[in-house]
C-alpha positions as CSV (number, residue, x, y, z in Angstrom):
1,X,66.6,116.9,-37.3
2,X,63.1,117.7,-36.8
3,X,60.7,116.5,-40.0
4,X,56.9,116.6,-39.9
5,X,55.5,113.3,-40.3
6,X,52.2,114.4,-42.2
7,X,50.7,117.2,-44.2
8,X,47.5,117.7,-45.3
9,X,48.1,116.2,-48.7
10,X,49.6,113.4,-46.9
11,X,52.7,111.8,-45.5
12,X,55.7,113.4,-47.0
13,X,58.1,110.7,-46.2
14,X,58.4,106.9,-46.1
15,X,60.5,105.2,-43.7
16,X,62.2,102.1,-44.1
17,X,63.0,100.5,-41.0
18,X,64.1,97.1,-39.4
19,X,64.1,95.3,-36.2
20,X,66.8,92.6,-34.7
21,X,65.2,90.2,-32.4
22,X,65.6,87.1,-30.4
23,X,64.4,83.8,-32.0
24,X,62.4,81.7,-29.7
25,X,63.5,78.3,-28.9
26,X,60.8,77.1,-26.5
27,X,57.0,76.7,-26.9
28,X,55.3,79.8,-25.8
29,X,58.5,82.0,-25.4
30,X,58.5,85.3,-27.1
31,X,60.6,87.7,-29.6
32,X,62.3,90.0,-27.9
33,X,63.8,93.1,-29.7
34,X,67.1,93.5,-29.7
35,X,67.9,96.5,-32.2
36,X,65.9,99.0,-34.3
37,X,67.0,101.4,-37.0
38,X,65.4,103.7,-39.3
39,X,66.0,106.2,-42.1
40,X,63.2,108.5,-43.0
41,X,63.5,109.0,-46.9
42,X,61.9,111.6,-49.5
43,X,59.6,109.4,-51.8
44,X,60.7,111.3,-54.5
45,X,64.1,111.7,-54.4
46,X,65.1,109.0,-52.6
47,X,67.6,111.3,-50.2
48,X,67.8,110.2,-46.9
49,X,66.4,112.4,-44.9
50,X,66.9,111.3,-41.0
51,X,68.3,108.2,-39.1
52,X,68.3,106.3,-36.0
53,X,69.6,103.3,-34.6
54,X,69.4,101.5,-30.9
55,X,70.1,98.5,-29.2
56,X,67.4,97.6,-27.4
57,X,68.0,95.9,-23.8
58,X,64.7,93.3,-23.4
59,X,63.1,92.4,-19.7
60,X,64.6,89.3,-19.8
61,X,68.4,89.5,-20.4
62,X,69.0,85.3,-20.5
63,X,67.3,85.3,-23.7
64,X,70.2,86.5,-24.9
65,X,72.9,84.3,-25.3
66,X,76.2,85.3,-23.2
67,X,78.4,83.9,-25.9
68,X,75.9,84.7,-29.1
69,X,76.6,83.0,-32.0
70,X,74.4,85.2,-34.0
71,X,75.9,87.0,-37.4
72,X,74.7,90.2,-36.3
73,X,76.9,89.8,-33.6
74,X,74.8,91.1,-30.9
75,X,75.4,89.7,-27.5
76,X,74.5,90.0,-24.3
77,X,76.7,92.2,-22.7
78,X,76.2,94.7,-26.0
79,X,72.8,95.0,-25.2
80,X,72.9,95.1,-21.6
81,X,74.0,98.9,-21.2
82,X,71.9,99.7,-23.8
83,X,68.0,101.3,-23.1
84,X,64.8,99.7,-22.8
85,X,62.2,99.5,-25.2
86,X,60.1,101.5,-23.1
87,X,62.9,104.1,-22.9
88,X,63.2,104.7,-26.5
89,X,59.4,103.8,-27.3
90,X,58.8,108.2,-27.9
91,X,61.3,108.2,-30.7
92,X,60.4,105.0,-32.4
93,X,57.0,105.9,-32.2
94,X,57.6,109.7,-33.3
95,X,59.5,108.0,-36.5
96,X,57.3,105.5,-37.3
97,X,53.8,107.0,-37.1
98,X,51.8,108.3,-40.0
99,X,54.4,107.8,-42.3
100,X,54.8,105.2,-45.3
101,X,56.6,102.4,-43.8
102,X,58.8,100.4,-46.0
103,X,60.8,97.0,-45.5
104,X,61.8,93.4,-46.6
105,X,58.9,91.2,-45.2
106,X,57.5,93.8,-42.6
107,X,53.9,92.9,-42.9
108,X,54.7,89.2,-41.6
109,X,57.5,89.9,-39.1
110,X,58.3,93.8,-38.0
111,X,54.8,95.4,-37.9
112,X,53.8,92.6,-35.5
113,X,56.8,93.0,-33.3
114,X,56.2,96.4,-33.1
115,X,52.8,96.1,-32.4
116,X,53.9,93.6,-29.0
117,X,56.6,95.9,-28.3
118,X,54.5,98.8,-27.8
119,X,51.4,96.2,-26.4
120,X,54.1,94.8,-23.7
121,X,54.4,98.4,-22.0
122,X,50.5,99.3,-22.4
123,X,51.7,102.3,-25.1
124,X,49.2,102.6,-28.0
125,X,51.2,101.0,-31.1
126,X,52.3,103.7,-34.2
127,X,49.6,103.3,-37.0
128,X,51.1,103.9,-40.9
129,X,49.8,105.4,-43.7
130,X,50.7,102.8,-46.0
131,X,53.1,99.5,-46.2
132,X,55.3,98.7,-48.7
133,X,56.6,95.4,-48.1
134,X,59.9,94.8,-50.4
135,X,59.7,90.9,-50.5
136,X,55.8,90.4,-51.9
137,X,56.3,93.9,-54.3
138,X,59.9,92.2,-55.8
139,X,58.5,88.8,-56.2
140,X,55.0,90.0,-57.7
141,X,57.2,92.5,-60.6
142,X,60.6,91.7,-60.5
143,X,60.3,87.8,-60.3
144,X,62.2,85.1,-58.5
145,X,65.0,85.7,-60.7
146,X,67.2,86.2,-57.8
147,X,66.6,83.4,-55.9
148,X,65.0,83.0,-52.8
149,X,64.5,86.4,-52.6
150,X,65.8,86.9,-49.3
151,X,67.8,90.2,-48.9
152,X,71.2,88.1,-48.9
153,X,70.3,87.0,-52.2
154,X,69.1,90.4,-53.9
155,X,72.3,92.0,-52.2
156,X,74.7,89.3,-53.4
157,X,73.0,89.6,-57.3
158,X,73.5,92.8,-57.7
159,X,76.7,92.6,-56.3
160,X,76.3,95.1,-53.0
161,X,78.2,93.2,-50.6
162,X,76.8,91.0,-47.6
163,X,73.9,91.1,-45.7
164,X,75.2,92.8,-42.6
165,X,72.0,91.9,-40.1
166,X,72.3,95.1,-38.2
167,X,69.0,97.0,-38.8
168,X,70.3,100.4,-39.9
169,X,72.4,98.7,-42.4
170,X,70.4,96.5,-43.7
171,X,67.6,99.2,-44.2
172,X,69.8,101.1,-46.3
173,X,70.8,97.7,-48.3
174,X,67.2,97.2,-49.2
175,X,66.9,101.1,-50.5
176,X,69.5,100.1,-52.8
177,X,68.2,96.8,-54.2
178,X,64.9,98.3,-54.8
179,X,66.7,101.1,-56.7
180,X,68.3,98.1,-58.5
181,X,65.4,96.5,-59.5
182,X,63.7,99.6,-60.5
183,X,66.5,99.8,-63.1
184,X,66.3,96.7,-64.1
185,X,62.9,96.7,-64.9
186,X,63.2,100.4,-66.7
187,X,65.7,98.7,-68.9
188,X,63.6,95.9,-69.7
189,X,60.5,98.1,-70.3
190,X,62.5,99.5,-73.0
191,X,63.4,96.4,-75.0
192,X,61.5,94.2,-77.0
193,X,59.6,91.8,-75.5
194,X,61.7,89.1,-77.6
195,X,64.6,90.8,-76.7
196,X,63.7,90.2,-73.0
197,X,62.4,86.7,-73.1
198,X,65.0,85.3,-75.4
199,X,68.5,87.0,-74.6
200,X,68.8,89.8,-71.6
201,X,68.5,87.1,-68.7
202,X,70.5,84.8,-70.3
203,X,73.2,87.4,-70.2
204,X,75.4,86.7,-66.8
205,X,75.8,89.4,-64.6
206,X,79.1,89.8,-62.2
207,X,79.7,91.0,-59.3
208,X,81.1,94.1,-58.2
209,X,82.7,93.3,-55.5
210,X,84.4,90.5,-57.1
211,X,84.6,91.0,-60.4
212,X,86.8,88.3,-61.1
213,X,85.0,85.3,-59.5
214,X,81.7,83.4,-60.5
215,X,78.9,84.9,-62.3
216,X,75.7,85.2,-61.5
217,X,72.9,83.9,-64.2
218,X,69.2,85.6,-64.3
219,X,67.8,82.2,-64.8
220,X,69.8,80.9,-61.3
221,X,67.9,79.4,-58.4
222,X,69.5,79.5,-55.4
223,X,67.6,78.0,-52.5
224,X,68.8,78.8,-49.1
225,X,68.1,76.1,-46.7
226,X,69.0,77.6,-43.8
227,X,65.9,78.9,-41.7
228,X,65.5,83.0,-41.4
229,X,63.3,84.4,-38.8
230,X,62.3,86.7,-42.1
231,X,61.8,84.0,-44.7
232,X,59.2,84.1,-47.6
233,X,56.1,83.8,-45.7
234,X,53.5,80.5,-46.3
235,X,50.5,82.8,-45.6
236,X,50.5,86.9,-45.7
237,X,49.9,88.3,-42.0
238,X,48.8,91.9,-41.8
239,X,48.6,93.2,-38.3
240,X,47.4,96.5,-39.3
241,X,44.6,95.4,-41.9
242,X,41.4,96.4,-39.9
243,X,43.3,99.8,-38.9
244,X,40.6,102.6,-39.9
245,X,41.1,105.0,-42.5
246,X,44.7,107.0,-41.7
247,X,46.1,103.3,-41.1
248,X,44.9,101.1,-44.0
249,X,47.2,99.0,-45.6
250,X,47.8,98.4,-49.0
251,X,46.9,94.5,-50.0
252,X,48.9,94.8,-52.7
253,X,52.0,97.0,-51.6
254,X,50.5,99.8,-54.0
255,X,51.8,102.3,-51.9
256,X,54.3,104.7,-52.6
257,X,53.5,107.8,-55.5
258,X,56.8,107.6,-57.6
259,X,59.7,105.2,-55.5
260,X,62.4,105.8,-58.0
261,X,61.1,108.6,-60.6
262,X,64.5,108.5,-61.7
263,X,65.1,104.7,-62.7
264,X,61.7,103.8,-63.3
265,X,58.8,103.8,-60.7
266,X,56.2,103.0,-63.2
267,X,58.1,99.3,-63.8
268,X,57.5,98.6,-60.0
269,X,54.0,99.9,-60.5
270,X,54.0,101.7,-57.2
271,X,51.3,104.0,-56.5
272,X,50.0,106.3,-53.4
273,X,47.3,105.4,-51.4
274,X,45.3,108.7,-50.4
275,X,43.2,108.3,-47.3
């Protein structure tokens, strides 16, 4: 499916996207990516428009573990048939630029792989229009009510199943927490403050997917201890922040004109930039 990615207004759709990579062991070694997927998604409707999804064979094969014992289950010989980055680099760029990118902690970890992905075979990088980085826009409005707020934790409190950490999947999980917290936030909008502050997160929630076992309280904590290679960042990264005009980002993930018109944009406060 063919789709324009810009009009003259400008871009017509966001794309939420996500990358699997190596994590370095040694001093000076490198990420290398292992999987990219994408869905290209109609800011106001939220209907998926287009998708893709490759494994990603990198230079250097050994950095891949012959018996992985990553969850994503990626391995060595998966990713050995597959292309290079340089053989899928057309499509990933034609997806990626000009368009609104969206994702859980992109702005620290994804844009900058990207960026050394396209830099590794001399290829000008895509440029976006915008960034809309889930994990600062959840913890600035919805709150660390969650947790952690890594996408495990927002995908096991609203009871949508387990992080699968396979890009194409997990992009299409963290469509459907934002869409949850949207709701969320609608709902609250409409309450009275005391309402809100006194009684709705003291209210357990439960999951679906197990609706018989534990509950899951608003006010709940939960600190992960094990170490993600897209944790909560310490400082904010922005690889793209000196871009000139058509690739600007967003310092505040203001970015997207009416995310989920139907549940409640205006609670995530999202707005369009116009360039």
């Amino acid at each position: 499916m063919v789709i324009s990615s810009t009009n003259n207004g400008g871009p017509s759709e966001i794309v939420f996207f996500d990358l699997e990579t190596t994590v370095p062991t040694k001093t000076g070694q490198r990420f290398c990516v292992l999987e990219f997927g994408a869905i290209v998604v109609c800011p106001r409707k939220l209907v998926e428009l287009d998708s893709y999804c490759t494994l990603i064979r990198p230079r250097d094969l050994s950095a891949v573990a012959s018996n992985s014992g990553r969850c994503d289950g990626i391995t060595r010989d998966k990713v050995g048939t597959a292309p290079t980055f340089e053989e899928v680099a057309d499509k990933i760029f034609s997806i990626l630029d000009g368009r609104i990118w969206a994702g859980h902690n992109i702005q620290r970890f994804d844009c900058v792989r990207i960026k050394e992905a396209f830099a590794e075979i001399n290829r000008p990088a895509p440029v976006p229009y915008g960034i809309v980085d889930s994990l600062g826009l959840l913890t600035q409005k919805f709150g660390r009510r969650a947790g952690n707020m890594k996408m495990a934790t927002l995908a096991a409190y609203f009871g949508l199943g387990q992080q699968k950490h396979r890009s194409l999947e997990d992009v299409r999980l963290n469509l459907e927490v934002l869409k949850h917290c949207a709701t969320v936030l609608l709902l609250e909008s409409s309450l009275p403050s005391s309402v809100v502050n006194q009684q709705w997160c003291s209210v357990a929630t439960r999951s679906k997917s197990s609706l018989g076992s534990s509950k899951v309280e608003c006010s709940s904590n939960i600190r992960g201890k094990s170490i993600n290679r897209k944790s909560a960042p310490s400082a904010r990264v922005r690889p793209y922040a000196r871009e000139t005009s058509y690739g600007k980002v967003c310092s505040k993930f203001h970015v997207m004109e009416k995310l989920y018109i139907e549940t409640g944009s205006s609670c995530l406060g999202l707005k369009t930039i116009v360039r």
